[in-house]
DRENPA-3360 file (N, C-alpha, C; in nm, 2 decimals, always signed):
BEGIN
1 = XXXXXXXX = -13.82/-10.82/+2.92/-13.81/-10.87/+2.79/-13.78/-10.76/+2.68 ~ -13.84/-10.62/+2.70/-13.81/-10.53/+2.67/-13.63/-10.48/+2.61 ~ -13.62/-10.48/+2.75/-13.44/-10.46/+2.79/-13.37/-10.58/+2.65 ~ -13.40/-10.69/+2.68/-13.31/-10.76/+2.60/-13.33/-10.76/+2.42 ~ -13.48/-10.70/+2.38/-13.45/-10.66/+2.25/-13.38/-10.54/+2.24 ~ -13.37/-10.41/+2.30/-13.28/-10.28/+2.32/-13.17/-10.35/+2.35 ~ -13.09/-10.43/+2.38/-12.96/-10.50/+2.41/-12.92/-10.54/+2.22 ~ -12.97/-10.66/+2.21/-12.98/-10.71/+2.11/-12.94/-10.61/+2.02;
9 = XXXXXXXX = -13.06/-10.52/+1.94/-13.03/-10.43/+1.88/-12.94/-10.37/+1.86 ~ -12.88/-10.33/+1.99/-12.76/-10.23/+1.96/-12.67/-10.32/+1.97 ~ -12.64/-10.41/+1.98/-12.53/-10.52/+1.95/-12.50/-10.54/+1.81 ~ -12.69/-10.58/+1.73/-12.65/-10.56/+1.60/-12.58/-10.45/+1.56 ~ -12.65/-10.32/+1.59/-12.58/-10.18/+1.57/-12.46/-10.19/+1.56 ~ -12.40/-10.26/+1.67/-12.23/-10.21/+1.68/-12.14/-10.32/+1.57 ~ -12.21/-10.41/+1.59/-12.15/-10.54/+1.46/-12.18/-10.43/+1.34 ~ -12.27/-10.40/+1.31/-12.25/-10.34/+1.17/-12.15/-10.21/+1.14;
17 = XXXXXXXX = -12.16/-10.12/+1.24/-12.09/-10.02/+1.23/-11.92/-10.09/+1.24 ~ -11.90/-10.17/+1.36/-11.77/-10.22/+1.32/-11.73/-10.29/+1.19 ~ -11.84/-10.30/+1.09/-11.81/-10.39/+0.94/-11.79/-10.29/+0.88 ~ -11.83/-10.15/+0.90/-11.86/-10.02/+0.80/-11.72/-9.96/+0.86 ~ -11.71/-9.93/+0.94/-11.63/-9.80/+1.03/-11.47/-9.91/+1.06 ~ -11.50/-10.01/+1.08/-11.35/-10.09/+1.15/-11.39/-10.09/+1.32 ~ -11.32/-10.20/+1.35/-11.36/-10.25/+1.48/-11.34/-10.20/+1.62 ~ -11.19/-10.13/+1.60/-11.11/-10.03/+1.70/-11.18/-9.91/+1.69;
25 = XXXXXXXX = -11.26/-9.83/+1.60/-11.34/-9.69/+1.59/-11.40/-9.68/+1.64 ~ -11.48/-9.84/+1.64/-11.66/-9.84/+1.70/-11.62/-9.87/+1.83 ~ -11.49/-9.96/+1.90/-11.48/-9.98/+2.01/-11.53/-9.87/+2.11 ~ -11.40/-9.81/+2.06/-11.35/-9.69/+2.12/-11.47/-9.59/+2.15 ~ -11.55/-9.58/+2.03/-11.70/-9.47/+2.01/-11.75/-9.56/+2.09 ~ -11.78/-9.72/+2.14/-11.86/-9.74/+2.25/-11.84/-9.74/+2.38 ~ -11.73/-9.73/+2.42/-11.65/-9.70/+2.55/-11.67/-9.53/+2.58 ~ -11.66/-9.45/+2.50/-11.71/-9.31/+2.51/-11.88/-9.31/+2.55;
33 = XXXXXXXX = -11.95/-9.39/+2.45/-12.10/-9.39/+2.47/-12.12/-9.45/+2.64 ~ -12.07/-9.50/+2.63/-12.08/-9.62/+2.80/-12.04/-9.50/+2.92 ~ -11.90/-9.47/+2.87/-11.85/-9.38/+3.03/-11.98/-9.25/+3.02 ~ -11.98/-9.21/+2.92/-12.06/-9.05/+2.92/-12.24/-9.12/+2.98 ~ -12.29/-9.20/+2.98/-12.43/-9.28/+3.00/-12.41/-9.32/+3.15 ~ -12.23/-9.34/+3.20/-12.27/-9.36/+3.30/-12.21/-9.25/+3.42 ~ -12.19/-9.16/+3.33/-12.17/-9.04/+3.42/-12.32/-8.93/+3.44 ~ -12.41/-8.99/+3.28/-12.51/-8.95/+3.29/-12.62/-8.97/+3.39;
41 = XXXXXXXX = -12.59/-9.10/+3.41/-12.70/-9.19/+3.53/-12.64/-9.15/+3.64 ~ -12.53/-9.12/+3.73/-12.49/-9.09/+3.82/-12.56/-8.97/+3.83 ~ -12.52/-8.80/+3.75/-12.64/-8.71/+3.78/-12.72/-8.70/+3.77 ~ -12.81/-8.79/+3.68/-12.96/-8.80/+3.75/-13.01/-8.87/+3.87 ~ -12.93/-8.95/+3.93/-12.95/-9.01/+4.06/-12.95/-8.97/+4.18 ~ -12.82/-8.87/+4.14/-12.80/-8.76/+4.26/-12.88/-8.65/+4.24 ~ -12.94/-8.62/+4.13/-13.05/-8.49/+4.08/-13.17/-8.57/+4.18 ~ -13.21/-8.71/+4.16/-13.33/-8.75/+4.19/-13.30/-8.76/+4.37;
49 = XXXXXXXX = -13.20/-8.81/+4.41/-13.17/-8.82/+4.57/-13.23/-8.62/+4.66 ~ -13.19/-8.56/+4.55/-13.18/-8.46/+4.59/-13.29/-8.39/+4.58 ~ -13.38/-8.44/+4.50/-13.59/-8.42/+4.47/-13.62/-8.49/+4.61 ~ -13.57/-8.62/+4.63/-13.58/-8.70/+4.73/-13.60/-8.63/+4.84 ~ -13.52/-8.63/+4.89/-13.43/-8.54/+5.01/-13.51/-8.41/+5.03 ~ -13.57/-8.33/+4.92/-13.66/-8.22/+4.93/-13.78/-8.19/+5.02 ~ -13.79/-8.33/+4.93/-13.96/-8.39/+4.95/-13.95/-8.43/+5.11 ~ -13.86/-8.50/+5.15/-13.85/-8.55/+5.26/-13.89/-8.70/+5.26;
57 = XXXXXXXX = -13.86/-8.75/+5.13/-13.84/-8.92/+5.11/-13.73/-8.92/+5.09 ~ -13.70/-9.05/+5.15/-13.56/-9.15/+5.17/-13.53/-9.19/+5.02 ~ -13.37/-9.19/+4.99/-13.36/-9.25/+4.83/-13.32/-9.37/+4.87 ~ -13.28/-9.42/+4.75/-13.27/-9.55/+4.69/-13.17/-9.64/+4.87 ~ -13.03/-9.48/+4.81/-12.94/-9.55/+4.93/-12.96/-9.53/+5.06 ~ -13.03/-9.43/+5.10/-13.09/-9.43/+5.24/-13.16/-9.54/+5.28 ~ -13.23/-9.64/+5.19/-13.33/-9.71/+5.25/-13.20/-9.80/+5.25 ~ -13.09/-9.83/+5.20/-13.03/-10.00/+5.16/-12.93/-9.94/+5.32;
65 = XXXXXXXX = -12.92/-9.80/+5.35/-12.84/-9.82/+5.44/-12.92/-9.85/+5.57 ~ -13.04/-9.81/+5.60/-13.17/-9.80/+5.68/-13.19/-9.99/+5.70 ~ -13.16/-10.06/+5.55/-13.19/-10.22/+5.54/-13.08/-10.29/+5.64 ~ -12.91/-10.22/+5.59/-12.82/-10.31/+5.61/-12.84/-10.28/+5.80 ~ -12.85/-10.14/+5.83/-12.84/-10.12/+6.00/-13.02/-10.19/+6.04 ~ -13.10/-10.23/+5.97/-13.17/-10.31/+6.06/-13.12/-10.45/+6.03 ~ -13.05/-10.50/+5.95/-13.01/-10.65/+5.97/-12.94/-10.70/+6.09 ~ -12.80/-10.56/+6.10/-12.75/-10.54/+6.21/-12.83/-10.61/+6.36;
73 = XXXXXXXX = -12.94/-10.49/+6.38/-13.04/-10.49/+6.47/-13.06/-10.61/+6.49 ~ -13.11/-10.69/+6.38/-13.19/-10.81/+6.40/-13.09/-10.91/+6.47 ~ -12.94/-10.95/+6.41/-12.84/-11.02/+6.46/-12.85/-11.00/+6.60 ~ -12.83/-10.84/+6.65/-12.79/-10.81/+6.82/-12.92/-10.89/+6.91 ~ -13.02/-10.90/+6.83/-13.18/-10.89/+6.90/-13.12/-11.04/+6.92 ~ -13.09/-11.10/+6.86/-13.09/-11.24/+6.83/-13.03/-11.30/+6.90 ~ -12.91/-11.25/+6.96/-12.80/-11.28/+7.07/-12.86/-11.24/+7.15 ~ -12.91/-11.09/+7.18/-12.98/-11.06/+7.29/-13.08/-11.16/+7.37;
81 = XXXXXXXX = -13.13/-11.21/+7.30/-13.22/-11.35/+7.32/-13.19/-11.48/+7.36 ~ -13.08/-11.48/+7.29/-13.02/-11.65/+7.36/-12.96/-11.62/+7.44 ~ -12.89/-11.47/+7.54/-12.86/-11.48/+7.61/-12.95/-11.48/+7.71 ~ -13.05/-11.45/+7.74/-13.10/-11.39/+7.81/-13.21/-11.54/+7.83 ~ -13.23/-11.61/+7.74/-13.26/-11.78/+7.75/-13.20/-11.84/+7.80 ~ -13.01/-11.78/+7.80/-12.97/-11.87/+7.90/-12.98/-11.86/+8.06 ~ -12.96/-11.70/+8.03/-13.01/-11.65/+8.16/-13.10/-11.74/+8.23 ~ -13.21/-11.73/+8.19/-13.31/-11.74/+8.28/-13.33/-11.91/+8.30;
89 = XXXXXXXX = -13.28/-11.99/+8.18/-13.23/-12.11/+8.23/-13.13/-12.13/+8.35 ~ -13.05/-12.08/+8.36/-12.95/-12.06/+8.45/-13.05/-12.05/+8.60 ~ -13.12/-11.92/+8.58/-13.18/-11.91/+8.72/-13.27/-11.96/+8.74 ~ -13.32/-12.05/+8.67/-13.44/-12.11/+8.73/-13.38/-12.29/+8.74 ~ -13.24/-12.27/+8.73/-13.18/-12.42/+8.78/-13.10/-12.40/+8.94 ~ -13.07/-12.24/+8.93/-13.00/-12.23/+9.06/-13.18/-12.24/+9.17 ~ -13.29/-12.17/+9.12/-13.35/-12.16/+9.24/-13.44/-12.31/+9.25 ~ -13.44/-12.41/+9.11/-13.42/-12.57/+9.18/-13.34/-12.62/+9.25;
97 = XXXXXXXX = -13.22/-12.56/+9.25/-13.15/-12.65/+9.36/-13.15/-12.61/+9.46 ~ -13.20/-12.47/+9.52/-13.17/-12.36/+9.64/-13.34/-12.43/+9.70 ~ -13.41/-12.46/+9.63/-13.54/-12.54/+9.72/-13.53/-12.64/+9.72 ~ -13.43/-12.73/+9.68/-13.41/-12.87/+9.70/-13.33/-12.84/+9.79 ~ -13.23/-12.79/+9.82/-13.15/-12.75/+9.96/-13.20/-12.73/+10.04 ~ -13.31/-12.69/+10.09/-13.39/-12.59/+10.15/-13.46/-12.73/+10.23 ~ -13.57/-12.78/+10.14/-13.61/-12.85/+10.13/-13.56/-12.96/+10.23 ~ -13.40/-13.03/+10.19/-13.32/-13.15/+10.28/-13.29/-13.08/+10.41;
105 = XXXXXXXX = -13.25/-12.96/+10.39/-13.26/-12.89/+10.58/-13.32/-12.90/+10.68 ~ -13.47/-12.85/+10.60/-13.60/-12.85/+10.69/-13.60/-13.01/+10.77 ~ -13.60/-13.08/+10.65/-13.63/-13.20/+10.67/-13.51/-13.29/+10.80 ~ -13.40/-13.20/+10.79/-13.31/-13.27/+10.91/-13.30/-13.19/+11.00 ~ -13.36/-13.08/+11.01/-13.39/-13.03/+11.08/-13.47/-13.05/+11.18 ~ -13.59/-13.13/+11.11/-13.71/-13.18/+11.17/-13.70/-13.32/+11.25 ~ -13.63/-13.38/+11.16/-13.57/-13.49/+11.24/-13.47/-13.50/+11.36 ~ -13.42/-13.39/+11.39/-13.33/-13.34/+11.54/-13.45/-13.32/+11.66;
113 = XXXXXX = -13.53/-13.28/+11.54/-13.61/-13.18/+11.65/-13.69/-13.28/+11.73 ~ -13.70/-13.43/+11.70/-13.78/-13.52/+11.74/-13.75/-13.56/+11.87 ~ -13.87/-13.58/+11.96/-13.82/-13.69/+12.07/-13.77/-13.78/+12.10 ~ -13.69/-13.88/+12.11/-13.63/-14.04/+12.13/-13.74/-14.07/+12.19 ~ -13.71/-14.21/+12.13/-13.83/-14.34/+12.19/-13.78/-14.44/+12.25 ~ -13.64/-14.42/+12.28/-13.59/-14.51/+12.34/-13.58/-14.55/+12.47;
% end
């Protein structure tokens, strides 16, 4: 809530200065204010990555790259799993049918093996 009265404010700021100064002066002086603020934020980021990095804590981007390669992870885990579901689906249909085979053998097997009663 903070942020949006410091917004505000300097909006008024720049409306009035463009009523005092002309509209193209203040532009232009805000476009200077913006690039140099965000060339400023860039070296303190890399000043701070590099406190970071000292210390031997991870910055901002190390963790988001650390985020995106465990999403990665998570997707592979994920396939890894349904294949491996199917797998085991798979082989516990071939070894129902390899004991149901098994199974009808025995069984005519057994019936050869019988005496006639005729």
């Amino acid at each position: 809530m903070a942020r949006r009265g410091v917004e505000s404010a300097l909006v008024g700021a720049f409306q009035e200065l463009s009523r005092i100064f002309g509209e193209s002066r203040v532009v232009s002086a805000a476009g200077h204010l913006a690039q140099g603020a965000a060339q400023t934020r860039d070296v303190v980021d890399s000043n701070v990555a590099a406190v970071l990095g000292l210390a031997g804590l991870p910055s901002r981007r190390d963790v988001q790259a650390l985020r995106r390669q465990l999403d990665v992870m998570q997707v592979t885990l994920a396939n890894l799993s349904r294949k491996l579901d199917r797998v085991i689906e798979e082989q516990a249909a071939s070894d129902s049918s390899d004991s149901a085979a098994k199974h009808t053998r025995k069984r005519a097997t057994h019936r050869r093996g019988r005496p006639s009663h005729d």
